[in-house]
C-alpha positions in Angstrom: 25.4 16.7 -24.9 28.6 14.9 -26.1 27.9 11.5 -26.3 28.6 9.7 -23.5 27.1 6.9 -22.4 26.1 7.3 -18.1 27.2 4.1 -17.3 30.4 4.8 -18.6 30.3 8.3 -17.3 30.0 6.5 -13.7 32.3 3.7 -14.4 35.1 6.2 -14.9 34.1 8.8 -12.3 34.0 6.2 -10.1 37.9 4.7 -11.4 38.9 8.4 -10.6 38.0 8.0 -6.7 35.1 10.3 -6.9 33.5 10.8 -3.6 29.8 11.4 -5.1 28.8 10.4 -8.3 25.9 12.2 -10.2 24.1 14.8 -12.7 23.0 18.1 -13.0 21.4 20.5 -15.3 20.1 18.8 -18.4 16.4 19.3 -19.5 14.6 18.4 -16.7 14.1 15.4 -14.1 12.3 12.7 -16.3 15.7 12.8 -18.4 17.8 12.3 -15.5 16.1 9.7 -14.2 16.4 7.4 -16.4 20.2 8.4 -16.8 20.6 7.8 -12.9 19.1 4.6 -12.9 21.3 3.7 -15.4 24.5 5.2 -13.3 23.1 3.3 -10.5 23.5 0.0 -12.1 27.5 0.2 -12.4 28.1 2.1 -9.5 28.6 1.7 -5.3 29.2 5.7 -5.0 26.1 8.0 -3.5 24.5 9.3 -6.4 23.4 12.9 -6.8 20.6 14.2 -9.0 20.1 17.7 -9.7 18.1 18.5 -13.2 17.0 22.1 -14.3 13.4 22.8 -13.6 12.2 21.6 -17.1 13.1 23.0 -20.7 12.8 26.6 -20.8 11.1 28.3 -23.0 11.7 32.0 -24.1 8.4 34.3 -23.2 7.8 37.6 -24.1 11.9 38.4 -24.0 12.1 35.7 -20.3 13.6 32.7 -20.0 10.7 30.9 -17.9 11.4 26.5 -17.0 7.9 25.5 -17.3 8.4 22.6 -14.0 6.1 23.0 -11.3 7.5 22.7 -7.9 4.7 19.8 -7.5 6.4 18.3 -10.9 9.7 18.7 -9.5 8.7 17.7 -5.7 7.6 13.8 -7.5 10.7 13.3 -9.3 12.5 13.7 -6.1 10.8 10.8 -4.3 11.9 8.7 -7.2 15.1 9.9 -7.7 15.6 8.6 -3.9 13.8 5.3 -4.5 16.3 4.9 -7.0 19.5 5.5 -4.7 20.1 9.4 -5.3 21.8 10.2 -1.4 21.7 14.2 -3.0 18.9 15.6 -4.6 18.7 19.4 -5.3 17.9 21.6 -8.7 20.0 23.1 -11.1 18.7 26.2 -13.2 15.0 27.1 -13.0 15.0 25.8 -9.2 13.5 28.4 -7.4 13.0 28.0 -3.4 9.2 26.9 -3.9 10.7 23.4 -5.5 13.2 23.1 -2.6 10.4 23.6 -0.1 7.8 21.2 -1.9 10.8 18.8 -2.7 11.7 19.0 1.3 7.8 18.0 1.6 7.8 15.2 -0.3 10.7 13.3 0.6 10.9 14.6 4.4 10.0 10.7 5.5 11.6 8.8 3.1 15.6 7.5 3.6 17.0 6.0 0.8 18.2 2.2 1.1 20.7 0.0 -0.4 20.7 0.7 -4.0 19.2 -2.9 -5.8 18.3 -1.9 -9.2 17.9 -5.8 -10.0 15.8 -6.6 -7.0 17.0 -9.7 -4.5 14.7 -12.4 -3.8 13.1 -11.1 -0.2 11.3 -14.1 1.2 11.8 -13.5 5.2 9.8 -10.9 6.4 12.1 -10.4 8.7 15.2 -9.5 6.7 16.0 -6.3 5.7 19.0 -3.6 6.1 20.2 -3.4 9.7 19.4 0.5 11.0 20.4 2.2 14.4 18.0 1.6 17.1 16.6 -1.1 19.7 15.7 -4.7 18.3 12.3 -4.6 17.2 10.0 -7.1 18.9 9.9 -10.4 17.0 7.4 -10.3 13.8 5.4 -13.4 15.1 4.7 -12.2 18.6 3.3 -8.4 17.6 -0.3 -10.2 17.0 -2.3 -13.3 16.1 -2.7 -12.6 12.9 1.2 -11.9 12.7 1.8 -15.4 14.3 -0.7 -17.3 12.3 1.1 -15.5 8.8 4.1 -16.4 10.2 3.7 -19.7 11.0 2.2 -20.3 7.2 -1.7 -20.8 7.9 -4.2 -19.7 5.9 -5.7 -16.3 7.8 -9.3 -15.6 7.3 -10.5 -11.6 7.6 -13.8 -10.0 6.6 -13.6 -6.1 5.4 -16.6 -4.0 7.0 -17.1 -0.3 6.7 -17.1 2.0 9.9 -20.7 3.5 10.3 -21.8 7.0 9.2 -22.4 8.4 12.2 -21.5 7.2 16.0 -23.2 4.3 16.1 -21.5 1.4 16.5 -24.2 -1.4 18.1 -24.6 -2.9 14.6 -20.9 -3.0 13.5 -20.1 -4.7 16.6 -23.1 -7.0 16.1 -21.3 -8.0 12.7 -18.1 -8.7 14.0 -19.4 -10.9 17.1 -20.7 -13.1 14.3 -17.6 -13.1 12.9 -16.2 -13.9 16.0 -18.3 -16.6 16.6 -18.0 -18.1 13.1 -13.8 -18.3 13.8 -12.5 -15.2 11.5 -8.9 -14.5 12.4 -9.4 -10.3 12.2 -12.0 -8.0 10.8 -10.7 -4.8 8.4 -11.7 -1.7 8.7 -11.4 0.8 5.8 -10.4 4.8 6.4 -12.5 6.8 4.9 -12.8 4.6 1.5 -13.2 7.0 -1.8 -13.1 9.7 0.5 -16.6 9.2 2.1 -16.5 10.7 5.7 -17.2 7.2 8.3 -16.4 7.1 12.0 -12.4 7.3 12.4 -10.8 4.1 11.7 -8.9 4.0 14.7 -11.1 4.6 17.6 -13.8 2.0 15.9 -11.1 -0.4 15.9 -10.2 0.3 19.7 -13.5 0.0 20.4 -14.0 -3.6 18.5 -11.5 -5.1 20.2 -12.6 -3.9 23.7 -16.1 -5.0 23.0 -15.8 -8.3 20.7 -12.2 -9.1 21.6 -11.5 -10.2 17.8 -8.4 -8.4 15.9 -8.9 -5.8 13.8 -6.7 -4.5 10.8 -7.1 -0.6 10.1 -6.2 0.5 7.2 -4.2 3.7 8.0 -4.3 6.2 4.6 -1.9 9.6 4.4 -4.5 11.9 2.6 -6.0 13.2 5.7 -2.8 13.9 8.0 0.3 15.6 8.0 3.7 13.7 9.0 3.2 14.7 12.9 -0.7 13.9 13.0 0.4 10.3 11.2 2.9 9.8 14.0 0.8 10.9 17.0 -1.9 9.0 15.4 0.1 5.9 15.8 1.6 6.0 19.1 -1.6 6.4 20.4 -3.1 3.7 18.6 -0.2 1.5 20.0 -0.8 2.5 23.2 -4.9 1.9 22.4 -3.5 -1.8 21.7 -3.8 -1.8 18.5 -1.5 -4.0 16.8 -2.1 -4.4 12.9 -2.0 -2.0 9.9 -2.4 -2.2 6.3 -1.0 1.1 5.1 -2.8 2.7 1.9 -2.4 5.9 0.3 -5.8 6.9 0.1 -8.1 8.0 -2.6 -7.8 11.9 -3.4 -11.1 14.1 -1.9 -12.6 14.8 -5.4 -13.8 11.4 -5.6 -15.9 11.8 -3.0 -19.1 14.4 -1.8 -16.5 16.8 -0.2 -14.2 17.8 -3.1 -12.9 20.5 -1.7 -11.5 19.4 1.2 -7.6 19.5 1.3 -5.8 16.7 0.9 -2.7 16.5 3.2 -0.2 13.3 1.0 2.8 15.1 3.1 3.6 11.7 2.8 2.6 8.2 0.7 2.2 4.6 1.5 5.8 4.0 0.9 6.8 6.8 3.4 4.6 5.7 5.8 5.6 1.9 5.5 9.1 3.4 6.4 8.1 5.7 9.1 6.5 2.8 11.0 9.9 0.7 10.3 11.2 3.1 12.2 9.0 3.4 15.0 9.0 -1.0 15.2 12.7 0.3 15.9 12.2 2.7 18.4 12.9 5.8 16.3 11.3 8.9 14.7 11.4 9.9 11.3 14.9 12.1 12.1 16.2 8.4 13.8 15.5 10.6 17.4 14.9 7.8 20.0 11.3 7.5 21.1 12.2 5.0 23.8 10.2 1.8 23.8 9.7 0.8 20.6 6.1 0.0 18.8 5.1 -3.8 17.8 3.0 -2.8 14.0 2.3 -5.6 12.0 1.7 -3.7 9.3 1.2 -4.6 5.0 0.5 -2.5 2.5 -2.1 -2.8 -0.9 -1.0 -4.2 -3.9 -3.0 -3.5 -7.2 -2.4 -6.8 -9.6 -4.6 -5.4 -11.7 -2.9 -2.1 -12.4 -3.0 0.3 -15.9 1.3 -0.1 -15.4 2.3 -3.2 -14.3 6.1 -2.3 -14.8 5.1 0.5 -12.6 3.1 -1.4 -9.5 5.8 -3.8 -9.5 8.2 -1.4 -8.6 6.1 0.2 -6.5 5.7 -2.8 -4.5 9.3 -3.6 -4.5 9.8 0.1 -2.9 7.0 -0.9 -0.3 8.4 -4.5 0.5 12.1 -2.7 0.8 10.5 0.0 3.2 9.5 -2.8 5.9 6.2 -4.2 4.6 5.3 -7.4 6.0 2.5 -8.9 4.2 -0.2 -7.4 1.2 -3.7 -7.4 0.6 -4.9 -7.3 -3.0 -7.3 -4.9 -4.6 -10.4 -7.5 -5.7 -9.8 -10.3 -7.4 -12.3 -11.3 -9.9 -9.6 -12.6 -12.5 -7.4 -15.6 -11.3 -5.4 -16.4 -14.4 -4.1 -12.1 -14.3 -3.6 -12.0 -10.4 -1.4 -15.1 -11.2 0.6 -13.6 -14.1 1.2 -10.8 -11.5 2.5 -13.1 -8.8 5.0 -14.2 -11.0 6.3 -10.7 -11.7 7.0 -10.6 -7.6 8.3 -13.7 -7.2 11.2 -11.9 -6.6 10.3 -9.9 -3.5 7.6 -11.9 -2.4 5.7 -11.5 1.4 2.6 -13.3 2.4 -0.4 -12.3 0.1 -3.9 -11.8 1.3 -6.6 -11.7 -1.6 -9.1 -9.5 -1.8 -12.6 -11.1 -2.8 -15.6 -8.9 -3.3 -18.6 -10.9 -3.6 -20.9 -9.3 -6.2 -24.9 -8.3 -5.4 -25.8 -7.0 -8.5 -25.1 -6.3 -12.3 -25.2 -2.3 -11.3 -23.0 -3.4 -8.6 -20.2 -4.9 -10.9 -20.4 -1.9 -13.3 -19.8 0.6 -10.3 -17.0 -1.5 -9.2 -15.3 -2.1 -12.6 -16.4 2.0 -13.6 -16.0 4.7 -10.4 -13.2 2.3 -8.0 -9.7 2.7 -8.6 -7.6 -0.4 -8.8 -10.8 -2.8 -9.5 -11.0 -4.4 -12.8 -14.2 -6.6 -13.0 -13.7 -8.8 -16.8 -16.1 -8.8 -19.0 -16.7 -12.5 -18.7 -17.9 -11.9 -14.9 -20.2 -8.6 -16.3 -21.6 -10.9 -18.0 -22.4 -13.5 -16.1 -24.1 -10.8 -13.4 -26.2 -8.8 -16.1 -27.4 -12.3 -16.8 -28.5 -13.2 -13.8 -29.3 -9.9 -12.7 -32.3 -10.2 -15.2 -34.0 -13.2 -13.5 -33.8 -11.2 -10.4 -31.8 -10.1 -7.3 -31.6 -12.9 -5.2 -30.3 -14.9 -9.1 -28.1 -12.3 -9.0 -26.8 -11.7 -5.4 -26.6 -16.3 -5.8 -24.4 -15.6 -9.0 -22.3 -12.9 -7.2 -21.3 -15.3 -4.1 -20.7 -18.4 -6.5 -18.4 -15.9 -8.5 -16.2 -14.9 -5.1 -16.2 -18.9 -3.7 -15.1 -19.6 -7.4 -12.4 -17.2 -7.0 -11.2 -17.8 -3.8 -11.1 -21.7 -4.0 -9.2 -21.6 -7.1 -6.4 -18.9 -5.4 -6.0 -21.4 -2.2 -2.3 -22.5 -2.3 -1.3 -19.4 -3.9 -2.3 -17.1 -1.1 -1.5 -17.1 2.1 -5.5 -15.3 2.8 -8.0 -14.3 2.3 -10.0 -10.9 2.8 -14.1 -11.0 1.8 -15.5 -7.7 1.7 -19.2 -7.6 3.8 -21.5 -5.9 0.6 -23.7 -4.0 2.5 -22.4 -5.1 5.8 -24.1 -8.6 5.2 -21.7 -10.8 7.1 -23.3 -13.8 6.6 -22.6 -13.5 2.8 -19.2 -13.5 3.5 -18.7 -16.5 5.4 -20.2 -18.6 3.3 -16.8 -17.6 1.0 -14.7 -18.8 3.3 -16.9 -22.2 2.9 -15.3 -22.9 -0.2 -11.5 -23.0 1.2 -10.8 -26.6 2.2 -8.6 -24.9 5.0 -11.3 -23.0 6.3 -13.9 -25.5 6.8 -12.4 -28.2 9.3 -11.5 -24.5 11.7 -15.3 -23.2 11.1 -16.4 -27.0 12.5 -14.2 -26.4 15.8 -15.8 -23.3 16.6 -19.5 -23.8 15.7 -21.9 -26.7 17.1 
């Protein structure tokens, strides 16, 4: 209103001996954002954040603030990403944007403040917290020692079944087995299609078949206790890796509306099991032997906001992540560009390939799958050979995805190949094009 610059404002607060520095009122949280992260820059001090509920607006003689509490509830999660220790409301805050704010940020503790992120290059570094010592990164799993040791890791992605059948899901992963794949992953509930739960078919795999499994473990379909039952018990199942997702929103699938849950997202969850690797809960309440996760998180390259996703995955990295897996990558030269933006916080990379069966195929994945951006150079080349017939085109689709992970060898530190249609044997031959894939694929096959 006067003037002043919020760096400055902080700068001086700060000279004065002010025990918390921060901002209320104003017009609304989007506003004080960006003036926080500013504040944030210049200051040590906690930082509080408490906007009005939006800009009011005179109605029929009432002063109403047009925020939603859900409005309100999402700015709170960022205002703690970016180092607020206080976050409240000022005018307009009514109880129901306390409660959903309370909701949204209930497992989420704010860290050091690092507005200019630090390189991170140890998965293992990162802000001592109260607790036991976690059990060391490379001995939670094999895949966690093979990362860890720097070799390239080898995993194929297949879908749980649609009923309770299992026999030919475990048939896949004994060939994978056989053929020397480091884990298979297993997808929860995947735009929102209902599938056997992804953490009893991953029990199961590994009691059968013996090879690793990575479930990914997504928040839309539990609350914050179901999430942490969910993953004691698959600790004490034996389950050992995670790749923690979000999850895509019911409407995009055939039960719309069902209720999506999101109490928390994949950056509180990354946090929560931090926590548990440390033998706490999410109120830092011992739960007496600590868990052994290995667990990443997704990483979209490919993203609408890149400023955005690279924040994003700074926030993910900062809240314990130890490696990523990538959406599909079917352009090198952008997935590139992106690594160069994360440089800065970088942990070991898995790519995602996706080998391509059809032209149809491509257009569903570049049209109706979030996250997947499919060029128009590789449309191309699949409507082309889709019109000389599907085995030209399924041919084209699996040069495409040994193309694209040859030329990403070096930069990775794995990859993933999605099973289209659960064929298996399509995805090895992927792996074929790695030079550090084929000399292990000799040792294990006559």
């Amino acid at each position: 209103v006067y003037g002043a610059d919020p760096a400055q404002i902080a700068l001086q607060l700060d000279e004065l001996g002010a025990d918390v520095v921060g901002l209320n009122c104003s017009v609304g949280p989007a506003i004080t954002l960006k003036a926080i992260q500013q504040m944030a820059e210049v200051t040590s001090r906690p930082l509080s954040a408490m906007p009005n509920a939006g800009l009011p607006r005179e109605i029929e003689g009432r002063t109403i603030y047009m925020a939603a509490p859900e409005y309100f509830a999402e700015y709170a999660r960022h205002f703690i990403r970016a180092g607020v220790r206080f976050v409240g409301g000022c005018c307009g805050t009514t109880p129901e944007h306390i409660r959903a704010m309370a909701a949204q940020v209930r497992a989420l503790s704010p860290r050091q403040r690092v507005v200019v992120p630090q390189a991170i290059t140890d998965v293992e570094r990162r802000t001592a917290e109260p607790g036991v010592e976690p059990v060391p990164t490379a001995q939670r799993s094999q895949l966690a020692r093979r990362i860890m040791a720097g070799e390239l890791v080898a995993s194929v992605e297949i879908l749980p079944p649609r009923g309770c059948d299992l026999r030919e899901v475990l048939d896949q992963v004994r060939q994978l087995k056989a053929a020397g794949v480091d884990a298979v992953n297993v997808p929860d509930g995947p735009r929102a299609m209902m599938r056997m739960g992804v953490l009893a078919t991953c029990s199961i795999i590994e009691s059968e078949v013996g090879l690793e499994t990575i479930p990914h473990y997504c928040c839309r379909d539990r609350n914050l206790l179901g999430m942490m039952s969910d993953l004691l018990g698959a600790h004490a199942l034996g389950l050992r890796n995670l790749l923690i997702i979000t999850g895509d929103p019911p409407k995009m699938g055939p039960y719309p509306d069902a209720t999506a849950v999101f109490d928390i997202d994949s950056v509180g969850l990354t946090n929560l099991v931090y926590k548990l690797n440390h033998g706490l809960d999410p109120s830092d309440h011992s739960i007496g032997q600590p868990t052994s996760f290995f667990h990443g998180v997704g990483v979209n390259h490919a993203s609408v906001d890149p400023e955005y996703e690279v924040h994003h995955f700074y926030w993910k990295v900062d809240a314990g992540a130890q490696f990523a897996v990538t959406q599909p990558i079917f352009d090198v030269e952008q997935f590139l560009r992106f690594l160069g933006k994360i440089e800065h916080i970088r942990i070991p990379i898995i790519a995602g390939i996706w080998p391509l069966v059809s032209y149809k195929n491509a257009e569903f994945l570049s049209n109706e799958v979030p996250g997947v951006v499919v060029p128009d150079s590789v449309l191309e080349r699949m409507r082309l050979a889709s019109e000389r017939g599907k085995e030209v085109a399924m041919n084209e689709g699996l040069a495409i995805a040994r193309e694209t992970a040859a030329e990403l060898e070096g930069h990775v530190q794995g990859v993933q190949v999605s099973a289209p249609f659960g064929k298996v044997d399509i995805a090895l031959q992927v792996f074929d094009a790695l030079k550090g894939w084929a000399g292990r694929r000799r040792s294990v096959l006559p």
